[in-house]
C-alpha positions as CSV (number, residue, x, y, z in Angstrom):
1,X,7.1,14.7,-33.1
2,X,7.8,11.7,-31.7
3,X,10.5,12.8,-29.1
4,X,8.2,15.5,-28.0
5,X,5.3,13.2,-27.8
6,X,8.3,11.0,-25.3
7,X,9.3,14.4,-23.6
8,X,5.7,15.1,-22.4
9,X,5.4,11.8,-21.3
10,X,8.1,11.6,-19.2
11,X,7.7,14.8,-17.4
12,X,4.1,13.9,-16.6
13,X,5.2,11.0,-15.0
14,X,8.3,12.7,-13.1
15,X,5.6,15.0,-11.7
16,X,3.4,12.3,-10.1
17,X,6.3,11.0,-8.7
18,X,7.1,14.8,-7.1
19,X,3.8,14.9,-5.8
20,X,3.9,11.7,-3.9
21,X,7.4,11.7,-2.3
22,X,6.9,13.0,1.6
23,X,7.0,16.3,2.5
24,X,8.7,17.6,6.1
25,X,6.4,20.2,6.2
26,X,3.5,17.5,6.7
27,X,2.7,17.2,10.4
28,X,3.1,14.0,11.8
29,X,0.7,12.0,12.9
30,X,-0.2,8.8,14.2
31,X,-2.0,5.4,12.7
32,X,-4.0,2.0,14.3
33,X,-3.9,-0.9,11.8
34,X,-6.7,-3.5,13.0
35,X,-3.8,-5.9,11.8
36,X,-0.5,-5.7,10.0
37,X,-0.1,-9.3,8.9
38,X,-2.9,-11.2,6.7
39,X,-2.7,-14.6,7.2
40,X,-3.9,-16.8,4.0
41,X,-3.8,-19.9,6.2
42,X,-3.8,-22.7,3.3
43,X,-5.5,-21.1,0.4
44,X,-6.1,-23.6,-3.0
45,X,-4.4,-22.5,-6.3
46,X,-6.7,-20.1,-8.5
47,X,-8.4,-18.8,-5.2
48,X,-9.5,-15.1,-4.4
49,X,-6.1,-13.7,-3.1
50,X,-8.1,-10.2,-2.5
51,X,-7.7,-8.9,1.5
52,X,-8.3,-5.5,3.2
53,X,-6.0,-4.2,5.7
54,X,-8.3,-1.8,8.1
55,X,-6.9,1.5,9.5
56,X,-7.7,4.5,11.6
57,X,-5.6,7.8,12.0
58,X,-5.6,7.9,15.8
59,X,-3.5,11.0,15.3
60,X,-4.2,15.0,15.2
61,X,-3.6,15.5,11.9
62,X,-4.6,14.4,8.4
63,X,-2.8,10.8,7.4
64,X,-0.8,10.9,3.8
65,X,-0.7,7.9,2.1
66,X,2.7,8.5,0.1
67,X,3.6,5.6,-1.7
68,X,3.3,1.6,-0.9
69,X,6.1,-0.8,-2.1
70,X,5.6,-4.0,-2.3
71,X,7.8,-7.1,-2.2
72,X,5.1,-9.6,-3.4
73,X,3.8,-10.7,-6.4
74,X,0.4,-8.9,-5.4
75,X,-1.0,-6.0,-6.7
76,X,-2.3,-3.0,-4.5
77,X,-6.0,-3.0,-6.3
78,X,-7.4,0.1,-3.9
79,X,-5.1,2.9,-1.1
80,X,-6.1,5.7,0.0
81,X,-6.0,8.7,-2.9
82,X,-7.1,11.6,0.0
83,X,-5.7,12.2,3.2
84,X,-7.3,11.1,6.2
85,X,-8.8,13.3,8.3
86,X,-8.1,12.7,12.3
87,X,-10.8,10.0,13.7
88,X,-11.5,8.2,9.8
89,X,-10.9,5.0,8.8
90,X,-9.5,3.6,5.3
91,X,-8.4,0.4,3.6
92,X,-5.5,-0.7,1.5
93,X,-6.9,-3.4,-0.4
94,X,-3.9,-6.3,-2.1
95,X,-5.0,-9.3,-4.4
96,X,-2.3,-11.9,-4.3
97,X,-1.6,-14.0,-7.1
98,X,-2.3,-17.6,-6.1
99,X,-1.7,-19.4,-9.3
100,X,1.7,-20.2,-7.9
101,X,1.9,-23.0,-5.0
102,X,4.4,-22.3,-2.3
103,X,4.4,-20.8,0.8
104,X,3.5,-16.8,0.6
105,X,5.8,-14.6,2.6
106,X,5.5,-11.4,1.5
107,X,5.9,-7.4,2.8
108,X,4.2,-4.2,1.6
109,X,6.0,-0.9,2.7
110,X,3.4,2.0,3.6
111,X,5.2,5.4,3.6
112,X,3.1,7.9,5.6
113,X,3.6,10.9,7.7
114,X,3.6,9.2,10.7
115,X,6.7,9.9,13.2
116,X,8.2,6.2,11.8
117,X,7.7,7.2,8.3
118,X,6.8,3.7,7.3
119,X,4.6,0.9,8.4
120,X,5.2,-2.9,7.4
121,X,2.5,-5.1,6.1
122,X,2.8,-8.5,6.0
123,X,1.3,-11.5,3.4
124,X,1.6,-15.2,4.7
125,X,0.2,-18.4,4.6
126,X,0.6,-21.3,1.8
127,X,-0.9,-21.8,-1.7
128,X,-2.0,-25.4,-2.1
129,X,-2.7,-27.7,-5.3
């Protein structure tokens, strides 16, 4: 029971992964970020690290939101789920963890069905006592 109960779990989760992985039958389209970097500036330990990056397919087609990576101790909190139709905006909102003081330079990885596949975001700034 308990190797099925593993079994079913694992093929649920292989299937979200299917579904999410970029399709070449997608038509490309095209993306306007209002800005790819957030800049922190100095920010005080056990701040709000929550920011918005804006967006706006610009394109003719519907935008995918595939996957984000992310090289940051941050956590994507809110992306896209839909595509976006041609002309709408969306966010991708990221909370960074400022309980640790240093410098923030950090990079989320949007994979889309643009005709560059990807788009960089970009974390910086300082965490400060």
């Amino acid at each position: 029971m308990k190797n099925l109960i593993l079994l079913v779990a694992f093929l649920s989760f292989t299937q979200i992964g299917v579904a999410q992985k970029p399709s070449t039958l997608d038509p490309m389209t095209t993306v306007e970020f209002e800005t790819t970097t957030i800049d922190y500036g100095e920010i005080k330990k056990d701040s709000d690290g929550v920011r918005t990056f804006k967006f706006k397919n610009t394109g003719e087609h519907p935008l995918k939101i595939y996957q984000i990576y992310s090289s940051c101790r941050c956590d994507i909190l809110e992306q896209p789920e839909k595509p976006i139709a041609p002309g709408e905006t969306g966010v991708i909102k990221v909370k960074y963890d400022t309980k640790k003081i240093g410098p923030i330079v950090k990079t989320l990885t949007v994979i889309t069905n643009i005709k560059e596949k990807q788009v960089a975001l970009r974390l910086k700034g300082r965490v400060i006592e």
